[in-house]
Chimera marker file (.cmm) of the C-alpha trace (Angstrom):
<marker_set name="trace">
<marker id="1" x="-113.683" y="85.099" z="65.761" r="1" g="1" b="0" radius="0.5"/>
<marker id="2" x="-109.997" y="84.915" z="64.818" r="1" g="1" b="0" radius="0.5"/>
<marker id="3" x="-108.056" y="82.584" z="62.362" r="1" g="1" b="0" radius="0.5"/>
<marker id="4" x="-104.630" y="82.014" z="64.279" r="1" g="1" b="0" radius="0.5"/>
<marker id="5" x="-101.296" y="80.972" z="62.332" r="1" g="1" b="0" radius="0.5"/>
<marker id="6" x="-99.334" y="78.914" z="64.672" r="1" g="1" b="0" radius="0.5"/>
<marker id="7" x="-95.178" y="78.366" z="64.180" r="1" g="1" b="0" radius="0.5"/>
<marker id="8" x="-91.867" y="77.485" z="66.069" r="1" g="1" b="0" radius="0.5"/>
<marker id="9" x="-88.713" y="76.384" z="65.499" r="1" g="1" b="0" radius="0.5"/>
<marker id="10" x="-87.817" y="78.504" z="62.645" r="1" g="1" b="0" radius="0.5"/>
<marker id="11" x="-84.481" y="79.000" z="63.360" r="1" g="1" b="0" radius="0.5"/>
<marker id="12" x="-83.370" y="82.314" z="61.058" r="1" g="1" b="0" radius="0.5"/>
<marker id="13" x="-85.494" y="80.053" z="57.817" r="1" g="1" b="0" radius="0.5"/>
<marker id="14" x="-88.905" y="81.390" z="56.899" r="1" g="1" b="0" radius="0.5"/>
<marker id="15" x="-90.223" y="79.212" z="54.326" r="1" g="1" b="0" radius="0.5"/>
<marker id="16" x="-92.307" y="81.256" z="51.838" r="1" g="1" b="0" radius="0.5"/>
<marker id="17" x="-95.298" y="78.884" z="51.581" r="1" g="1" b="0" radius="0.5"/>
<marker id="18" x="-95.764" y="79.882" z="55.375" r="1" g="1" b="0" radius="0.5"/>
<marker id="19" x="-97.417" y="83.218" z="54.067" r="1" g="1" b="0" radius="0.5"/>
<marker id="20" x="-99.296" y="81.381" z="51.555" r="1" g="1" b="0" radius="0.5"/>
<marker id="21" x="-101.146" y="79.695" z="54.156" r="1" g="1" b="0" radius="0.5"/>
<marker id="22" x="-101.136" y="82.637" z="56.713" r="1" g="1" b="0" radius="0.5"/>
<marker id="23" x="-103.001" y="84.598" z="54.216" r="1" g="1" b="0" radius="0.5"/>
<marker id="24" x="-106.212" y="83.856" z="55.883" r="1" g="1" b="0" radius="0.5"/>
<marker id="25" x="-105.301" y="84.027" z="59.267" r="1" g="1" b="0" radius="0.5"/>
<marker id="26" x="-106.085" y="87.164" z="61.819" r="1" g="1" b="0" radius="0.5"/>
<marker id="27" x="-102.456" y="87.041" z="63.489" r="1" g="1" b="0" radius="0.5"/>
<marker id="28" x="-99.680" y="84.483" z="63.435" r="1" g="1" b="0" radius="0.5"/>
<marker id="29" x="-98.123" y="83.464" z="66.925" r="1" g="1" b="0" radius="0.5"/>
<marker id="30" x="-94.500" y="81.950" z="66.933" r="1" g="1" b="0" radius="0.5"/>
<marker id="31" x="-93.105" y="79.461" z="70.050" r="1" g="1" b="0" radius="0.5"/>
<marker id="32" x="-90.258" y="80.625" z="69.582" r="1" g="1" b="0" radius="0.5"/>
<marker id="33" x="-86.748" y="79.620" z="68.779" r="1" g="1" b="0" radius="0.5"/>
<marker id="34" x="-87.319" y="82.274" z="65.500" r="1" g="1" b="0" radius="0.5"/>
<marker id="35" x="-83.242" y="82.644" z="64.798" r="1" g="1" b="0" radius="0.5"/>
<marker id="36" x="-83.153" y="86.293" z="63.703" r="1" g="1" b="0" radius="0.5"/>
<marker id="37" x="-84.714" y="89.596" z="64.072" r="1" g="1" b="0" radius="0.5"/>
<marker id="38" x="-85.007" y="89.356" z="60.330" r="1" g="1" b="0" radius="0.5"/>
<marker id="39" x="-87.702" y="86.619" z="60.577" r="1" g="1" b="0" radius="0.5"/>
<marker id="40" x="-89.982" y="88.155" z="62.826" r="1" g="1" b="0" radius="0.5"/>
<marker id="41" x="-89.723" y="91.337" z="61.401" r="1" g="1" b="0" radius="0.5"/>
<marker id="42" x="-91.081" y="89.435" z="57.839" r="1" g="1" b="0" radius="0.5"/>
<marker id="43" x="-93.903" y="88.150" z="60.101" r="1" g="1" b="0" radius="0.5"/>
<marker id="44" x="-94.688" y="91.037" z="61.603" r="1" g="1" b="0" radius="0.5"/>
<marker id="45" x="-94.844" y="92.985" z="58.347" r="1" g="1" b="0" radius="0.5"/>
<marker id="46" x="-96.950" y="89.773" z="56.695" r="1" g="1" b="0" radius="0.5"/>
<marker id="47" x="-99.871" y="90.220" z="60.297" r="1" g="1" b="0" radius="0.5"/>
<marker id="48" x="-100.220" y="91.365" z="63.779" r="1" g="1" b="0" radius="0.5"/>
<marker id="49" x="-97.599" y="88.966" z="65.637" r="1" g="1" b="0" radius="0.5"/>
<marker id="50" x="-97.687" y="87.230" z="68.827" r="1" g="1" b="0" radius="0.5"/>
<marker id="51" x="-94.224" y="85.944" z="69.940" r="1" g="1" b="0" radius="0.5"/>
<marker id="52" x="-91.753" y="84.798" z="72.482" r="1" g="1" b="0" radius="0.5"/>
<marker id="53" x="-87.760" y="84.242" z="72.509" r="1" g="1" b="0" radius="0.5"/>
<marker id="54" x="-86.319" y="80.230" z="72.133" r="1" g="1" b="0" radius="0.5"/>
<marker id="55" x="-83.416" y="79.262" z="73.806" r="1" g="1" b="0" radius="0.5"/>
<marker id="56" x="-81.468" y="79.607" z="70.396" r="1" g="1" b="0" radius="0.5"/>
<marker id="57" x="-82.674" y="83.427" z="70.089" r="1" g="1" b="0" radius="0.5"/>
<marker id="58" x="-79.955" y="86.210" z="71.240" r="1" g="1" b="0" radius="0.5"/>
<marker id="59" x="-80.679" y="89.378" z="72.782" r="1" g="1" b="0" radius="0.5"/>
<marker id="60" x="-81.769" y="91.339" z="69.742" r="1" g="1" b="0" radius="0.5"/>
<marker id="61" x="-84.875" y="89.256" z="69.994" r="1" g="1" b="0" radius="0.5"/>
<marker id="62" x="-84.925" y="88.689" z="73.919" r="1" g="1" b="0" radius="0.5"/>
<marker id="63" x="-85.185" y="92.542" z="74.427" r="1" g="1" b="0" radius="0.5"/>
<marker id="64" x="-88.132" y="92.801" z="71.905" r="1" g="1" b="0" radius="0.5"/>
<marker id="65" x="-89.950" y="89.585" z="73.221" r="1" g="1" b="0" radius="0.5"/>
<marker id="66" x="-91.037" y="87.855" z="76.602" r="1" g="1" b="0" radius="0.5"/>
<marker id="67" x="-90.035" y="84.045" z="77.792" r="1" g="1" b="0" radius="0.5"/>
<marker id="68" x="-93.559" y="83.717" z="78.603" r="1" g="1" b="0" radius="0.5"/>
<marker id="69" x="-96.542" y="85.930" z="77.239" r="1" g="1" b="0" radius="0.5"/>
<marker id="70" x="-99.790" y="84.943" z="78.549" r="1" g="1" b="0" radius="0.5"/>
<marker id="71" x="-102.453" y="86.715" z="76.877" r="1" g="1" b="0" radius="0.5"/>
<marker id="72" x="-106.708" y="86.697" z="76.553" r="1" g="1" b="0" radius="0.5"/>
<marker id="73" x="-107.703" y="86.079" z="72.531" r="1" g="1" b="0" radius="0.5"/>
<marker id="74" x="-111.675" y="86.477" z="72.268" r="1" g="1" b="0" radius="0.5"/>
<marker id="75" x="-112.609" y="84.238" z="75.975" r="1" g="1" b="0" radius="0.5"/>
<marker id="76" x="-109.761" y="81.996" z="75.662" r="1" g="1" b="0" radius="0.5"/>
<marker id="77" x="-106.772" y="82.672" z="78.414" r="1" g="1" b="0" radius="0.5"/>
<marker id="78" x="-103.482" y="81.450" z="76.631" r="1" g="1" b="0" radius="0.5"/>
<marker id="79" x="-99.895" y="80.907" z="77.561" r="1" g="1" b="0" radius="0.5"/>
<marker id="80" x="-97.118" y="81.040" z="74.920" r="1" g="1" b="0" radius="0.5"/>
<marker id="81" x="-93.757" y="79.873" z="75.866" r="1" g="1" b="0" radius="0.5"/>
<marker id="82" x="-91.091" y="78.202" z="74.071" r="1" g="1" b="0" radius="0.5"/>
<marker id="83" x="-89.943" y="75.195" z="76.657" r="1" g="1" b="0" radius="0.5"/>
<marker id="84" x="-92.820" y="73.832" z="78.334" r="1" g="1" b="0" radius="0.5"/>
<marker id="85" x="-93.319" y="70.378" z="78.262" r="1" g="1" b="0" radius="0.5"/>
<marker id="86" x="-96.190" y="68.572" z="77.576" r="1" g="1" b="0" radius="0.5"/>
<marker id="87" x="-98.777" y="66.908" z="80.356" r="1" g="1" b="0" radius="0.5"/>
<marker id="88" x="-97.937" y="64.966" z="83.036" r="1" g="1" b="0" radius="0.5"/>
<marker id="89" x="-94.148" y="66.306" z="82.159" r="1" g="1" b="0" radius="0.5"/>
<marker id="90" x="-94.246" y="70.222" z="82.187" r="1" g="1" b="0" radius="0.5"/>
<marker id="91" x="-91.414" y="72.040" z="82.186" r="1" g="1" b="0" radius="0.5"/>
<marker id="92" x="-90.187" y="73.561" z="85.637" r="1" g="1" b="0" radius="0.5"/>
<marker id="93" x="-90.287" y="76.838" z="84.692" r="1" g="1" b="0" radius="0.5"/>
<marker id="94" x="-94.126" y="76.457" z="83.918" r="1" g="1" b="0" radius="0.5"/>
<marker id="95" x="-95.302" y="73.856" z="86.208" r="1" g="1" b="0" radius="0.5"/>
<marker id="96" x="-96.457" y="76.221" z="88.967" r="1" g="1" b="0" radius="0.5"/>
<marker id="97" x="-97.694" y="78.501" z="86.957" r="1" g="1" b="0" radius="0.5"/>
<marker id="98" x="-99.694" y="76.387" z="85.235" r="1" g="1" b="0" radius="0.5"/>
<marker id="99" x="-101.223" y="74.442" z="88.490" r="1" g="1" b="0" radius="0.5"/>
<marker id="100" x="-101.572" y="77.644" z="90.190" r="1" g="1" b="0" radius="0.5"/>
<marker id="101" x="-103.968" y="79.126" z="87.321" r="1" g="1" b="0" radius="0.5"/>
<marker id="102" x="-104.067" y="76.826" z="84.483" r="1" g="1" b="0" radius="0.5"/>
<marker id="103" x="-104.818" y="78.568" z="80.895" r="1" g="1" b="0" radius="0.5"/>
<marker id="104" x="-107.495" y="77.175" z="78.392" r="1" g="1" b="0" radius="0.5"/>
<marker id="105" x="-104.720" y="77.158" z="75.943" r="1" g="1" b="0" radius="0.5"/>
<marker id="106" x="-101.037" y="76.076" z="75.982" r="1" g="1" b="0" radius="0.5"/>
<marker id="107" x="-98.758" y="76.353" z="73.320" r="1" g="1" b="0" radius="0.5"/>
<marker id="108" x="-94.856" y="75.588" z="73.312" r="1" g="1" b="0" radius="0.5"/>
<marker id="109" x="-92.182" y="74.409" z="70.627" r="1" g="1" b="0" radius="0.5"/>
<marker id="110" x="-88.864" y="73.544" z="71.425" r="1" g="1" b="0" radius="0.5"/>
<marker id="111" x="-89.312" y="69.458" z="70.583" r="1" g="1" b="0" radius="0.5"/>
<marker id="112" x="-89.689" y="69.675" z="67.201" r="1" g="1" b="0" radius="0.5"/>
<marker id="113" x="-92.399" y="67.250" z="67.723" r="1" g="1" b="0" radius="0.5"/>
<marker id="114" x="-96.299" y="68.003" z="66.585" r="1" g="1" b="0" radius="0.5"/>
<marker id="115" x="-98.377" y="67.670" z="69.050" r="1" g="1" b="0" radius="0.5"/>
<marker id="116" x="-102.083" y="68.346" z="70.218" r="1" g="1" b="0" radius="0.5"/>
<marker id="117" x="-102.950" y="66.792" z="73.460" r="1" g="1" b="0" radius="0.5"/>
<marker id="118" x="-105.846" y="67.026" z="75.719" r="1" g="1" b="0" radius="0.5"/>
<marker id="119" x="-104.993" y="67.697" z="79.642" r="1" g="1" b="0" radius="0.5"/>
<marker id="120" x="-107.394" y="66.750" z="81.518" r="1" g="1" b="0" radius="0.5"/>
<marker id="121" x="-105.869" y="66.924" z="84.921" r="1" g="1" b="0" radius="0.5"/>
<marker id="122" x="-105.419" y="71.023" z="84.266" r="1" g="1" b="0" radius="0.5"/>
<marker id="123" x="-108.684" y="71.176" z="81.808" r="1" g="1" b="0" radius="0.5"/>
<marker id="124" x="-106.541" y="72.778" z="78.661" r="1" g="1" b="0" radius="0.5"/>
<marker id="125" x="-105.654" y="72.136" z="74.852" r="1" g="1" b="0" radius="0.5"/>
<marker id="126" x="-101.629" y="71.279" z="74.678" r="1" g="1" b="0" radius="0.5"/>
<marker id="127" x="-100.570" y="72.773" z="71.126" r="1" g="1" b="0" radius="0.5"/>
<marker id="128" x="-97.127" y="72.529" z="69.797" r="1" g="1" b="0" radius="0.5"/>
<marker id="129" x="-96.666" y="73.207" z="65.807" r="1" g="1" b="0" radius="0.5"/>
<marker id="130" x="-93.438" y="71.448" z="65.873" r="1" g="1" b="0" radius="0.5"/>
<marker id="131" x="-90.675" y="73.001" z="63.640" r="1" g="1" b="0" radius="0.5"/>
<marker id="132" x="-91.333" y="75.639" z="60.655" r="1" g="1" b="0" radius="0.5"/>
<marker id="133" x="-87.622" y="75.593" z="59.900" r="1" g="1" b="0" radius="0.5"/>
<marker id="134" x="-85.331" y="73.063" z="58.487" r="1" g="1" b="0" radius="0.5"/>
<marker id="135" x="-82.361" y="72.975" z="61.189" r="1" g="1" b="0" radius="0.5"/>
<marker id="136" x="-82.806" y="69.934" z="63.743" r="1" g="1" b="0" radius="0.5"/>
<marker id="137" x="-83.633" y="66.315" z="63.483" r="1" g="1" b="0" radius="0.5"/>
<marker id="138" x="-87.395" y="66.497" z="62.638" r="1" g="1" b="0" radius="0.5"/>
<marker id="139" x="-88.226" y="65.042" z="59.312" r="1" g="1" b="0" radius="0.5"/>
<marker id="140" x="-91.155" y="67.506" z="58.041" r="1" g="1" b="0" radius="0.5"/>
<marker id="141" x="-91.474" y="70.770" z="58.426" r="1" g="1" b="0" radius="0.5"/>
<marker id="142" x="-94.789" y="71.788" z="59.883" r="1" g="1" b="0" radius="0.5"/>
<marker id="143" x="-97.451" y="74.531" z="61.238" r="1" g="1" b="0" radius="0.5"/>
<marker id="144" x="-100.923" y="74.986" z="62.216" r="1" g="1" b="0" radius="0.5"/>
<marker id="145" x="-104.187" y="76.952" z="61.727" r="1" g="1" b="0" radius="0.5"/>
<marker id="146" x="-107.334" y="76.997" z="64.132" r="1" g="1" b="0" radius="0.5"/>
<marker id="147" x="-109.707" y="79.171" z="65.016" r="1" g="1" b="0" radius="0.5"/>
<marker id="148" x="-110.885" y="80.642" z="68.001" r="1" g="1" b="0" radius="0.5"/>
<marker id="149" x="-114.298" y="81.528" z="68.566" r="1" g="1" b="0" radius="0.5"/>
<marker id="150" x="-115.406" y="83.223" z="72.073" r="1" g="1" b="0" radius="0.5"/>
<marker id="151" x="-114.229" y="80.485" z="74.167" r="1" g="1" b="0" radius="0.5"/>
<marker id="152" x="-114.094" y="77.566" z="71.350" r="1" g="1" b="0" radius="0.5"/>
<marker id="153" x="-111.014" y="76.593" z="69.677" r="1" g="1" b="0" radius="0.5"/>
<marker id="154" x="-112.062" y="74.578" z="66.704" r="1" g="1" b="0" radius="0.5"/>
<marker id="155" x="-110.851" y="73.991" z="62.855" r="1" g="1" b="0" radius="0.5"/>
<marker id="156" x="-106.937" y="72.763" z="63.804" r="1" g="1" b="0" radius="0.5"/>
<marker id="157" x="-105.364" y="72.264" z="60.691" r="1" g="1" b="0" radius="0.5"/>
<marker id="158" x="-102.021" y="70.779" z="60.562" r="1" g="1" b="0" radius="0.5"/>
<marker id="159" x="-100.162" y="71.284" z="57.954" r="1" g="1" b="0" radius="0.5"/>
<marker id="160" x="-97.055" y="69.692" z="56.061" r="1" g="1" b="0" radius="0.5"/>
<marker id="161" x="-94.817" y="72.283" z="54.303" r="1" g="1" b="0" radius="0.5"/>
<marker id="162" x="-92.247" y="69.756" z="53.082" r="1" g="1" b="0" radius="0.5"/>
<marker id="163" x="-89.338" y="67.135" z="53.447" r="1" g="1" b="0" radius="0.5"/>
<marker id="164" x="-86.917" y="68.269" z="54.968" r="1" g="1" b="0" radius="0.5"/>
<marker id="165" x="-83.894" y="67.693" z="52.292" r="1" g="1" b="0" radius="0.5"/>
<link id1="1" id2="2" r="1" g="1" b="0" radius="0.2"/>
<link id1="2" id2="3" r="1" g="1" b="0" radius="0.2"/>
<link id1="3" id2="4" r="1" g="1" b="0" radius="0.2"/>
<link id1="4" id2="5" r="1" g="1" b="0" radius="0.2"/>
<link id1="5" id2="6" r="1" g="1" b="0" radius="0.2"/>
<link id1="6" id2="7" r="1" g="1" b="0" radius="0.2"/>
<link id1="7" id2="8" r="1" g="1" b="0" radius="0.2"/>
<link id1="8" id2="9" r="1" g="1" b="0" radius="0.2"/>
<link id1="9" id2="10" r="1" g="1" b="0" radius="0.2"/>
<link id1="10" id2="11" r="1" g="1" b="0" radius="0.2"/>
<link id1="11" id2="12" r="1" g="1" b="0" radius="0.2"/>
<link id1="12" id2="13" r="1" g="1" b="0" radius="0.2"/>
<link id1="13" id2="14" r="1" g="1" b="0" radius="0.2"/>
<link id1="14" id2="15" r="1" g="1" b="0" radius="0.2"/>
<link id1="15" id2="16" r="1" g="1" b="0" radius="0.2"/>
<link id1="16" id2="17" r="1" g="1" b="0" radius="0.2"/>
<link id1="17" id2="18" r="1" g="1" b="0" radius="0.2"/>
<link id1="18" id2="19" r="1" g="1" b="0" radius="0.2"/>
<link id1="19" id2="20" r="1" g="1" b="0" radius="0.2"/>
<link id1="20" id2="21" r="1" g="1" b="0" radius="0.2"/>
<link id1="21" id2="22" r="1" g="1" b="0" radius="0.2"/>
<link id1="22" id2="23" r="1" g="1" b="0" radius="0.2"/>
<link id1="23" id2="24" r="1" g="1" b="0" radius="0.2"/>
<link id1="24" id2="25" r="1" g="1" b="0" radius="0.2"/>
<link id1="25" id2="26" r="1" g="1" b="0" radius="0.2"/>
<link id1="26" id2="27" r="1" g="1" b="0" radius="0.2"/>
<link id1="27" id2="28" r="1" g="1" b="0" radius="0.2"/>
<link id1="28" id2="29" r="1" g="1" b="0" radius="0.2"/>
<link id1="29" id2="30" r="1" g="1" b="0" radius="0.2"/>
<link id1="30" id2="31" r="1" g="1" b="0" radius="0.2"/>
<link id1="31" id2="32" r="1" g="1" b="0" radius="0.2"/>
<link id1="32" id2="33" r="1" g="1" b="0" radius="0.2"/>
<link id1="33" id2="34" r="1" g="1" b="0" radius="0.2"/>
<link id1="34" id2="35" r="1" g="1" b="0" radius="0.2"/>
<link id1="35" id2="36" r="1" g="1" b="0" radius="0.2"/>
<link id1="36" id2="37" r="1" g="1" b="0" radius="0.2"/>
<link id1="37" id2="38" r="1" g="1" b="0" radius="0.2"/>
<link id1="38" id2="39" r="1" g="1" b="0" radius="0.2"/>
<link id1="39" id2="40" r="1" g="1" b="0" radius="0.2"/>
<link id1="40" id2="41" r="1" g="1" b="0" radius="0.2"/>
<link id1="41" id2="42" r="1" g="1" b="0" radius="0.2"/>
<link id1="42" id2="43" r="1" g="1" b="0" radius="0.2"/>
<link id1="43" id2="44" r="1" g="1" b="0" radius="0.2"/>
<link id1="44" id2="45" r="1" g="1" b="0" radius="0.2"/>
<link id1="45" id2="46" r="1" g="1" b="0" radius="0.2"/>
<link id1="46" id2="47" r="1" g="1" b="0" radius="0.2"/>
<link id1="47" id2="48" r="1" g="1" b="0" radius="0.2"/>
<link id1="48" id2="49" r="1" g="1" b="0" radius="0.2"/>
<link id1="49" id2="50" r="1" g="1" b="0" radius="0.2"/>
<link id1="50" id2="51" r="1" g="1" b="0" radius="0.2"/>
<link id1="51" id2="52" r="1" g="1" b="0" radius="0.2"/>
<link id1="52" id2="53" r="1" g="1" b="0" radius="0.2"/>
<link id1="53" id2="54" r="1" g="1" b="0" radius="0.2"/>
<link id1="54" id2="55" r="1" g="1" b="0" radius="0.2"/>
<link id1="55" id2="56" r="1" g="1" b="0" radius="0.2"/>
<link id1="56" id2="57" r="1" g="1" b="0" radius="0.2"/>
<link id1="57" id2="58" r="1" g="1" b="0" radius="0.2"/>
<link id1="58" id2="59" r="1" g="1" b="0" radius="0.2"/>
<link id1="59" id2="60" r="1" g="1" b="0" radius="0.2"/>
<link id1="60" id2="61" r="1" g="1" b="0" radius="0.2"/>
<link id1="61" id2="62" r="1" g="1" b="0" radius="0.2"/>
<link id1="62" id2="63" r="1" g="1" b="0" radius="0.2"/>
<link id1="63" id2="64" r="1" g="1" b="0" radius="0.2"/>
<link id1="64" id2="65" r="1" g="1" b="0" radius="0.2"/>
<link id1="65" id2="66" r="1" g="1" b="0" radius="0.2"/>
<link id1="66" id2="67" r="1" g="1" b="0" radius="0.2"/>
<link id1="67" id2="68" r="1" g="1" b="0" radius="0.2"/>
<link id1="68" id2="69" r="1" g="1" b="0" radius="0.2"/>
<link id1="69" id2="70" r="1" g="1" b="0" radius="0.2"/>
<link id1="70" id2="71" r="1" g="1" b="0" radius="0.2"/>
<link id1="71" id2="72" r="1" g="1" b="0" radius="0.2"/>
<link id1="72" id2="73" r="1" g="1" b="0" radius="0.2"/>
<link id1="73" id2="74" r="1" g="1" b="0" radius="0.2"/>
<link id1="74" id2="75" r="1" g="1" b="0" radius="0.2"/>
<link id1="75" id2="76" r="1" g="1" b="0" radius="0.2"/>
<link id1="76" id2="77" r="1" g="1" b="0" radius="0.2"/>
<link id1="77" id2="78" r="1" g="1" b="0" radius="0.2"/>
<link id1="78" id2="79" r="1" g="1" b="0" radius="0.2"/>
<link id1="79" id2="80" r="1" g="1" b="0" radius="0.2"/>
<link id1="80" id2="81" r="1" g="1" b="0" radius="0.2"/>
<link id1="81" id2="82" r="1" g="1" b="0" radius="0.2"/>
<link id1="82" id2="83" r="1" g="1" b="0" radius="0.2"/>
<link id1="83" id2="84" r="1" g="1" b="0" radius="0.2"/>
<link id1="84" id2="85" r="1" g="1" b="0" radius="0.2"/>
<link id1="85" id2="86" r="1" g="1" b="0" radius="0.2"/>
<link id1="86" id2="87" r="1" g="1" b="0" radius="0.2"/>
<link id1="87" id2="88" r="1" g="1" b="0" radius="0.2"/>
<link id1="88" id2="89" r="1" g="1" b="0" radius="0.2"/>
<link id1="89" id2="90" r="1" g="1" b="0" radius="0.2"/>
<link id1="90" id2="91" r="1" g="1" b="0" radius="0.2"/>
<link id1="91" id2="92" r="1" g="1" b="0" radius="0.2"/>
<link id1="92" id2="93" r="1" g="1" b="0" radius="0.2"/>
<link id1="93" id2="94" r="1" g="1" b="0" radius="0.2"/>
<link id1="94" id2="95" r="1" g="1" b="0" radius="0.2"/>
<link id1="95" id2="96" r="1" g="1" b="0" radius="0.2"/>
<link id1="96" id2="97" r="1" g="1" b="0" radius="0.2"/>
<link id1="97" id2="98" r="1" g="1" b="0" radius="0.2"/>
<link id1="98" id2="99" r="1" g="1" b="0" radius="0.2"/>
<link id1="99" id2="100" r="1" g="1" b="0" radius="0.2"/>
<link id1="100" id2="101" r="1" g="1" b="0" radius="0.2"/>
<link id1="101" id2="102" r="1" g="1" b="0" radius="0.2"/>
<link id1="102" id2="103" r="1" g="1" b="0" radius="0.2"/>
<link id1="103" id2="104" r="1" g="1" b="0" radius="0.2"/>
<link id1="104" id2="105" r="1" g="1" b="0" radius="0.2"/>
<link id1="105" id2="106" r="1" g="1" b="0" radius="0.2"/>
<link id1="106" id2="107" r="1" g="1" b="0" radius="0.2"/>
<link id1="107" id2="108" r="1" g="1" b="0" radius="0.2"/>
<link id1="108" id2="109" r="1" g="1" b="0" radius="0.2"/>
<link id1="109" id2="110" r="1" g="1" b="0" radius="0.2"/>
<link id1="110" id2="111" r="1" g="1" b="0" radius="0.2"/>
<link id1="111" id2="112" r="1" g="1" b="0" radius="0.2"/>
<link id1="112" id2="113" r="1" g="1" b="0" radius="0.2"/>
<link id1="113" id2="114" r="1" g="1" b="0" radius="0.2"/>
<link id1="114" id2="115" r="1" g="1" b="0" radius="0.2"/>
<link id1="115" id2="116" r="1" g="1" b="0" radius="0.2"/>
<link id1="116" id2="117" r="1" g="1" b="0" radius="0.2"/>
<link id1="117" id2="118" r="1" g="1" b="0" radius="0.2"/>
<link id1="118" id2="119" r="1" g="1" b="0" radius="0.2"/>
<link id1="119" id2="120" r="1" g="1" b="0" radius="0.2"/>
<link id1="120" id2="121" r="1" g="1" b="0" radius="0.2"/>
<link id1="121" id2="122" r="1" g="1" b="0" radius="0.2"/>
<link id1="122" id2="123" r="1" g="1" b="0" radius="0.2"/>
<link id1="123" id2="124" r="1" g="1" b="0" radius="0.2"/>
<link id1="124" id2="125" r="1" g="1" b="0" radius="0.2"/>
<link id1="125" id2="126" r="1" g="1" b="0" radius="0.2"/>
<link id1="126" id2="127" r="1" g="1" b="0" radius="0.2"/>
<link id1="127" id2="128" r="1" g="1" b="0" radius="0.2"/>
<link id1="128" id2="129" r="1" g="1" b="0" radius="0.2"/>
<link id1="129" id2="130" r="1" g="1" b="0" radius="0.2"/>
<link id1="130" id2="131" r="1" g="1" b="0" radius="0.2"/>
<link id1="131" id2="132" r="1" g="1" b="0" radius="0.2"/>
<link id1="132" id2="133" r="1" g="1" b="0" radius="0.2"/>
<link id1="133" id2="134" r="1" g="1" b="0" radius="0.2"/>
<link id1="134" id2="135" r="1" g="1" b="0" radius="0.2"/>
<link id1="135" id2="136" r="1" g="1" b="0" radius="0.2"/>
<link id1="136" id2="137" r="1" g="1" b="0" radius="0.2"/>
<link id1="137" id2="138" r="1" g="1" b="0" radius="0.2"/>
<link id1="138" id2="139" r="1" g="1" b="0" radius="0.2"/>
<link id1="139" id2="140" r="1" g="1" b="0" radius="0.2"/>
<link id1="140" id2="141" r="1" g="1" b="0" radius="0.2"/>
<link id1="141" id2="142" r="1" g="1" b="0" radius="0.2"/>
<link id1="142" id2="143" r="1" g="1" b="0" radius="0.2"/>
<link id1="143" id2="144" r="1" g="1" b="0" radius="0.2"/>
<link id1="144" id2="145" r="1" g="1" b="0" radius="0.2"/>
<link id1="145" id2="146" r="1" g="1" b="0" radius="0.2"/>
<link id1="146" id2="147" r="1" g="1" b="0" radius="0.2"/>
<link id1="147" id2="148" r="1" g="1" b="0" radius="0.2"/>
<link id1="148" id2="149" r="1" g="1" b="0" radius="0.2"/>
<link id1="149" id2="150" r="1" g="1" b="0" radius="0.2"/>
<link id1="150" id2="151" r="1" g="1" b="0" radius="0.2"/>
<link id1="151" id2="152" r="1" g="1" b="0" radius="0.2"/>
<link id1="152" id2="153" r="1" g="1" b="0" radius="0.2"/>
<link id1="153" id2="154" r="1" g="1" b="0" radius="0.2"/>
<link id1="154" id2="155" r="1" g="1" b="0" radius="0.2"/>
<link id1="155" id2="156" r="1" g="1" b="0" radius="0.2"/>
<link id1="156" id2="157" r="1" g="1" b="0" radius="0.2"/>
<link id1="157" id2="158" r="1" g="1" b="0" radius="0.2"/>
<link id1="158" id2="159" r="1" g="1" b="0" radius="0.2"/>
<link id1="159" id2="160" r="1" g="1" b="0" radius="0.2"/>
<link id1="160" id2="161" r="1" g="1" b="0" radius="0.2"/>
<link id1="161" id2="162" r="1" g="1" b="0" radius="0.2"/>
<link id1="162" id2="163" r="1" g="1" b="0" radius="0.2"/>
<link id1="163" id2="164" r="1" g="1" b="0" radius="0.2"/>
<link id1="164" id2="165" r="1" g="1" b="0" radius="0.2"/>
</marker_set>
């Protein structure tokens, strides 16, 4: 079983109540758009980190990280990327990928927008934390917890760090 601290959108800002609710979590994986080295390096200090580069991310972060990391946690296949879409409106550069072997899990950021969605044309959980940092035109500032448990993903928390001022 593994407690998994989901981010995105950070964009160089990592707001300290982020470890405060991290604390009990396994690993923390971030969609991306992370804004500087310096951030994941704090992550990856804080617990083992899963991660991939955002459009806004420059090459000191695109050589350490992958656009797309697809990965097994406990029985659950997932697929990190930063621009993916949502169902019924993936992004191109996942679409295939996705219909050709769809994941149980699929996580993205980019939209700012928090979202958990069912798909049950491809039979996977859509997760997207919305955005950790305060730069864009979201309103709070959010992240998630769940769990995963052999092949059960269960005990989503969302949670609101703030107003964004």
């Amino acid at each position: 079983m593994k407690r998994i601290g989901l981010l995105s959108d950070t964009h160089g800002m990592l707001d300290k109540r982020i470890f405060e609710h991290f604390a009990d979590c396994d690993e923390i994986w971030h969609a991306g758009d992370i804004g500087s080295a310096e951030v994941l390096d704090k992550l990856e200090a804080f617990k083992p980190t899963r991660a991939v580069w955002g459009n806004i991310d420059g090459y000191d972060l695109r050589y350490r990280l992958n656009q797309i990391y697809r990965f097994k946690c406990e029985d659950v296949d997932v697929f990190l990327t930063h621009i993916g879409g949502y169902p019924g409106k993936y992004d191109p550069l996942v679409r295939n990928k996705l219909y050709a072997m769809p994941p149980n899990l699929f996580i993205c950021g980019h939209s700012h927008i928090l979202k958990v969605q069912y798909d049950k044309r491809l039979n996977l959980l859509h997760l997207n934390p919305g955005a950790a940092g305060k730069q864009g035109f979201h309103l709070v500032q959010t992240i998630m917890k769940f769990t995963i448990d052999g092949s059960n993903i269960k005990d989503l928390d969302i949670i609101e760090l703030a107003e964004k001022k």
